[in-house]
C-alpha positions, 0 to 999 in steps of 0.5 A: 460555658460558665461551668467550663469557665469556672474549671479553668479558673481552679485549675492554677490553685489545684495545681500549687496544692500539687506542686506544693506537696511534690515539692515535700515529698522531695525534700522528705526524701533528701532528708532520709537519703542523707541519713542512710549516707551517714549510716553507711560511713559509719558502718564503712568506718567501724568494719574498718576499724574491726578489720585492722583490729583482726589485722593486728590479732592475726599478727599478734597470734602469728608472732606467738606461735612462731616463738613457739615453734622457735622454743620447740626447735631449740629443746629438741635440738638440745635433748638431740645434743644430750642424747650424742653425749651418751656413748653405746654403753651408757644406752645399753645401761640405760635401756636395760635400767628401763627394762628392769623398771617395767619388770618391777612394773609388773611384778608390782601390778602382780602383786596388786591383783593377788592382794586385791583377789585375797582382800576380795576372798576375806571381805566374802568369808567376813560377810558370810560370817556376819550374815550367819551371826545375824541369822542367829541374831534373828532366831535369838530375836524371834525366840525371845519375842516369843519369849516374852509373849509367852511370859504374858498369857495367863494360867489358863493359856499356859496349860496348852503346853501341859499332857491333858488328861481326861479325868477318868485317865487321870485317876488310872495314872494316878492308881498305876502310879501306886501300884507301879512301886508294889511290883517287882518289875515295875516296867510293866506299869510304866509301858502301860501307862506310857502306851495307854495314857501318856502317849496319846496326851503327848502326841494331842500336845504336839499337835497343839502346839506344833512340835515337829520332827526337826532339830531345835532346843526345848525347855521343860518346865515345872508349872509350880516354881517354874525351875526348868531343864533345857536341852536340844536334839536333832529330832525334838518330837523324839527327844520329848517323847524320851524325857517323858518314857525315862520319867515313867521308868519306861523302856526308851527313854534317855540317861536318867537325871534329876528332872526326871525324877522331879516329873516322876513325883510330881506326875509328868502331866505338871509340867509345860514341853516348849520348843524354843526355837528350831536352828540348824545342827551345827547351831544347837550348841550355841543356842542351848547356852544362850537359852541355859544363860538366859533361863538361868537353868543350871543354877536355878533348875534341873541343867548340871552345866551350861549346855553346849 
């Protein structure tokens, strides 16, 4: 009985704690619904302001392109006006002035196009010929590299472009040597010592240093002042094997000149055979004088001109 007594004596506090936090809730709410009213007239107020903005933008806008329009109206109205002014024959003039613009037009566009395909034809023949100037270029360039390759290998190297003979071929040679001038057909010497000696020396040098049946130019040179004769042919493998036959008197051999008759006293195994380059037949020409020019054989050697 006393505990239900002391119930009812807490319930007025607890009660006041209720209503005392209702009562805050309540006010916390009008408070919040107060601001959201205020964002929402000033979010009223500002669409408002934007529509009357746009309002006045569409007017603005409506009001340009009608003085547009307006403006259109009145030049066309006026090139219709120019155009009555111009009688039947004045057209005709006009029409036919026009046609006659755009025959121009085309001869001209004509024109052009042959200009343009004839410059195209020239720039192709200009590059051809600077691609075959700098093919010779090139060959010019590896010719002198070898050159200069050549220039640096010792004594030893150099004999790689001499006729190797064995020692008992050369004490025939040099026997038949003097024997050939004690004939009276001293040819008969010579084949022998082109065919027994000489050939076989020759054919063992071009292996050694690849002279191959080809067109190209080939200087010969004296191993002891280094005066030298240059020359091209179509088959260079041929053409030295001529030199040499001509220098031993032999049949076969080429029009006799003055470095034959410097192989023939000095003996044709003192001599080197190089084949400077190898080129096309129609390059032989020129080649030959840039090498006569570069050697400076027709005034220290055994060339009479400069080549070509």
């Amino acid at each position: 009985m006393n505990q239900m007594w002391y119930l009812i004596l807490l319930i007025p506090p607890i009660a006041g704690i209720f209503i005392t936090i209702s009562w805050n809730q309540v006010r916390k709410a009008k408070k919040e619904l107060a601001t959201l009213q205020t964002k929402k007239e000033s979010t009223i107020r500002k669409l408002v302001n934007e529509s009357s903005d746009l309002e006045q933008e569409i007017k603005n806008r409506y009001a340009y392109y009608t003085q547009m329009l307006l403006e259109i109206e009145e030049a066309e109205e006026q090139r219709q006006q120019q155009m009555a002014q111009f009688n039947e024959d004045e057209l005709k003039e006009i029409l036919e002035r026009q046609k006659c613009e755009e025959k121009a037009a085309e001869l001209a566009i004509i024109k052009a196009r042959m200009e343009y395909e004839q410059q195209k034809i020239n720039i192709e023949v200009k590059i051809a010929e600077k691609d075959k100037e700098f093919k010779t270029l090139q060959i010019k360039m590896d010719s002198l590299i070898k050159q200069l390759q050549q220039s640096s290998i010792d004594a030893e190297k150099q004999t790689a472009y001499q006729l190797h003979f064995s020692s008992d071929e050369q004490l025939d040679f040099d026997l038949l040597r003097q024997l050939r001038y004690q004939f009276h057909n001293p040819t008969i010497i010579s084949k022998i010592m082109w065919s027994e000696i000489v050939q076989k020396a020759y054919q063992d040098l071009a292996r050694r240093t690849s002279i191959k049946t080809a067109s190209g130019v080939y200087k010969i040179t004296n191993v002891d002042d280094s005066k030298c004769y240059v020359g091209q042919s179509t088959d260079v493998y041929k053409r030295l094997a001529s030199h040499l036959k001509t220098a031993l008197g032999a049949e076969g051999g080429v029009a006799k000149q003055a470095i034959h008759e410097a192989m023939a006293q000095q003996g044709v195994n003192k001599w080197n055979f190089e084949v400077l380059c190898y080129c096309e037949k129609e390059e032989l020409s020129q080649f030959e004088r840039d090498y006569i020019t570069m050697f400076k054989s027709n005034e220290y050697g055994y060339n009479r001109t400069k080549g070509g």
